[in-house]
N, C-alpha and C positions, 0 to 999 in steps of 0.2 A: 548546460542543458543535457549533455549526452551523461554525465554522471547520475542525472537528475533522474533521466530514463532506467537508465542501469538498476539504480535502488529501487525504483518504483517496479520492477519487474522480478527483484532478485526471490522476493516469499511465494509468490503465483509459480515460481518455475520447481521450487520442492513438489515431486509429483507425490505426494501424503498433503501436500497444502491443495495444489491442482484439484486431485481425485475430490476432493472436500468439499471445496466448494460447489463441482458441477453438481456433484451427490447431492447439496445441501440446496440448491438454487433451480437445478430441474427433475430431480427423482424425489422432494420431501423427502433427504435424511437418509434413504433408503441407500447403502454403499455400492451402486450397480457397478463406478470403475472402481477398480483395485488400482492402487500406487505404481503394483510391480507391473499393468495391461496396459500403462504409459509411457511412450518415448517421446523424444524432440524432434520437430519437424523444424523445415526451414522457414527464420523469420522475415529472412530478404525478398524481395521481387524487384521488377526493374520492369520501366515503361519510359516511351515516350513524349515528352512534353513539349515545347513552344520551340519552334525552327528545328523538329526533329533532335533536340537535346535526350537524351537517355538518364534517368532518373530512376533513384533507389529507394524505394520507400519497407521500412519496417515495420512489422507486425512488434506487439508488446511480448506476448508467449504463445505459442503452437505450438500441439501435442497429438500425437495419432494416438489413438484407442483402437490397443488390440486385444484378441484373448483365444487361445488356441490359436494364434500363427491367425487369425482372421483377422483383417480390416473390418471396422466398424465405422471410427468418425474422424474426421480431422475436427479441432476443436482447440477455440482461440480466446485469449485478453485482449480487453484491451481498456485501458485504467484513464478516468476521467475524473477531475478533480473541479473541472469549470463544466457547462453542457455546451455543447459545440451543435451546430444551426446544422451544418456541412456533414454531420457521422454517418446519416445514410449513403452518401457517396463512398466518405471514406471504410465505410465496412464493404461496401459491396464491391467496390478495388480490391480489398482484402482477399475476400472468398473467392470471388474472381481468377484471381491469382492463384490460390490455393487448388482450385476447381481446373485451371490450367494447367498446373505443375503436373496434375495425376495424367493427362494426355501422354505425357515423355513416358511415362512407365508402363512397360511393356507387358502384356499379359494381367495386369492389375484389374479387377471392375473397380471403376469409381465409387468413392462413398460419399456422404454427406458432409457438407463443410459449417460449423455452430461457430460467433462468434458469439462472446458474452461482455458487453460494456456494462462492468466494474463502476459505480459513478459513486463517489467520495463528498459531496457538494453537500450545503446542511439545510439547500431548498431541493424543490421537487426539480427531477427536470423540467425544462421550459421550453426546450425545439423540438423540432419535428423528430417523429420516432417511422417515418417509412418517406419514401422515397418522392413519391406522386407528393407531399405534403411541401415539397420545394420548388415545385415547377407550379406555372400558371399553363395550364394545357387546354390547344384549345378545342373549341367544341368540335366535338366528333369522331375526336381523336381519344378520349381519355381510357375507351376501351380497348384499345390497340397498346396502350402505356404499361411495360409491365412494370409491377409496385413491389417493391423490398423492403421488409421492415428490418428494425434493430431490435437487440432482446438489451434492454437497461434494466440492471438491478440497481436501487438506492440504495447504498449500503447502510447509510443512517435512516434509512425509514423501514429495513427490515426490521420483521415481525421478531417478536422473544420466542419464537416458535420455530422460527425458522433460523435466527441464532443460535437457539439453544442446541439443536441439531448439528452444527459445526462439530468436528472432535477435532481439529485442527488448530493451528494457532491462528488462523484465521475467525475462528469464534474470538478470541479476544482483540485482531485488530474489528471484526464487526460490533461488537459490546462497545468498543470505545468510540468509536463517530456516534454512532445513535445516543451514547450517553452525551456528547458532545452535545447535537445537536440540542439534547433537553434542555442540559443546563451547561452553558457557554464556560463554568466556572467548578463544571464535574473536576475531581481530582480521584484520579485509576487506584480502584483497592480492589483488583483482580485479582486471585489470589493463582489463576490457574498458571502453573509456570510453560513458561516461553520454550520452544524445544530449538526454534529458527531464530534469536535474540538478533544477530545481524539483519535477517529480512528483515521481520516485524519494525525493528526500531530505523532502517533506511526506508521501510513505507510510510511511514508515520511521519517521517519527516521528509518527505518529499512531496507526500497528500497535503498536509497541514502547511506547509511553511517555515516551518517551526526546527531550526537544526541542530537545536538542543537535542531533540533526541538520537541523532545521530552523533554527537558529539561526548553521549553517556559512556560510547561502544571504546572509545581512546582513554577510558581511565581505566585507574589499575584494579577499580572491584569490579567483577561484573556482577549484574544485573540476574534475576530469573522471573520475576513477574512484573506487569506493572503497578504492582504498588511499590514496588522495590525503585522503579523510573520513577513515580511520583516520590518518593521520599528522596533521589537524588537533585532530581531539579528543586526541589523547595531547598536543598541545602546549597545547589549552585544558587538560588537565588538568595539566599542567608549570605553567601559569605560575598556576593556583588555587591550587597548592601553596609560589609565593612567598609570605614574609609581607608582611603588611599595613601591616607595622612600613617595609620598606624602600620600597614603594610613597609610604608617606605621605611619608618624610623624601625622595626625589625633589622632589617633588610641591609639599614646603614650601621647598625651596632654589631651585626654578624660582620659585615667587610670589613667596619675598623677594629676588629678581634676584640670586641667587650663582652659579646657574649658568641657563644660553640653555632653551628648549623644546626645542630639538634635541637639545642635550646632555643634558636627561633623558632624550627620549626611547633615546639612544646608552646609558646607564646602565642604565636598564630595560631593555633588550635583554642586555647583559651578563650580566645580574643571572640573567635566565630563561636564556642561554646555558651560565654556571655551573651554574646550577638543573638543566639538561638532562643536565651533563656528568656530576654526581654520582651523580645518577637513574640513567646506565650505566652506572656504575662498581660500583652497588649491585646491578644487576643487572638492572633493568628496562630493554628495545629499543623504542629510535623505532622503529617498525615502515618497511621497507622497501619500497617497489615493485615486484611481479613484473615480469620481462621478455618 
């Protein structure tokens, strides 16, 4: 899980991915933060729970927004891949906390605390997005209740309008959920190349499930767009689909010195070449590179 977290945080914390999205998500496009008017804030806080137990709970990313030496926002992730009933609590824990921290610092004016739930899911959300939407409150009372909302972006149901506005590589992880969501059976002929290839391919597979694509990052070609990831998994899927049979008898004729290492490894490549060629003749496409 704590890995799980890690990848899924690691492309939101490039402050050129950061500044991106808040730009693309609450200023329409418009680059109000700059990359370099971003630092790291702390993601830790600490409260206590049940028999006075002391508890640490984590923020995904926190970043302060400054420019000219001025505080402007504290401003937060946090990456949602199921919709969770409980996020108004747990955001307002959040800020909470954030809105605390700024009391220790001396001489500071406080500023505004934004979080923004990140939500990866290929339905709409479906829980409560404020706080009163959790409580049965009773009468009399509901005007004394104060109400806290959440800000949820769907990242597969943004607009092409407001992806296209991305210049980060976060336009291509948003192209690929919303293409997802269209067609379950979308294969990536993005052509724009990847600048954070580690982030984007550990969120992709931390969001999806899927850890193929974090498993692209441990071979010896890399990668620069995703059509280049859709051309390698159709080939990891090509060559799973050799038998194990011809693999092995390689495998036994290299160890009983009938034939070199090289020359299996020349056999094997064959073997997955045929394997490839039949694959298109049946009708399944190595997927292409857009130009």
């Amino acid at each position: 899980m704590a890995e799980k977290d890690l990848a899924e945080k690691l492309l939101e914390s490039y402050n050129d991915v950061f500044a991106d999205i808040v730009n693309g998500l609450l200023f329409n496009g418009v680059p109000r933060i700059k990359p370099e008017s971003l630092s790291d804030d702390i993601v830790h806080s600490q409260y206590r729970g049940e028999q006075g137990k002391l508890h640490e709970e984590e923020r995904d990313v926190l970043k302060r927004w400054n420019d000219y030496g001025i505080n402007i926002a504290i401003m937060g992730f946090e990456n949602q891949s199921k919709a969770e009933k409980y996020m108004p609590l747990r955001v307002i824990g959040y800020d909470g906390a954030a809105y605390r921290s700024q009391l220790l610092e001396e001489n500071i004016k406080p500023v505004p605390v934004i979080t923004i739930v990140l939500y990866f899911g290929n339905g709409h959300w479906n829980q409560p997005m404020n706080l009163k939407k959790l409580f049965d409150i009773p009468i009399g009372l509901n005007e004394y209740v104060s109400d806290y909302k959440i800000n949820v972006f769907e990242v597969a149901w943004l607009s092409d309008e407001v992806i296209n506005s991305f210049e980060s590589d976060f336009r291509i992880v948003a192209n690929f959920f919303k293409q997802k969501r269209l067609n379950k059976n979308y294969v990536p002929n993005d052509p724009q190349e990847i600048v954070h290839v580690d982030g984007v391919l550990k969120l992709l597979s931390a969001m999806t499930g899927d850890n193929r694509y974090e498993k692209i990052l441990y071979t010896d070609k890399e990668v620069k767009t995703m059509c280049e990831v859709a051309e390698r998994l159709e080939k990891i899927g090509f060559s799973k689909g050799i038998s194990e049979g011809e693999r092995t008898t390689v495998f036994r004729l290299v160890a009983k010195g009938k034939i070199t290492s090289e020359d299996g490894a020349n056999e094997l490549e064959m073997v997955i070449s045929d394997f490839e060629k039949s694959m298109q003749e049946a009708g399944f496409n190595i997927p292409e590179c857009s130009k």
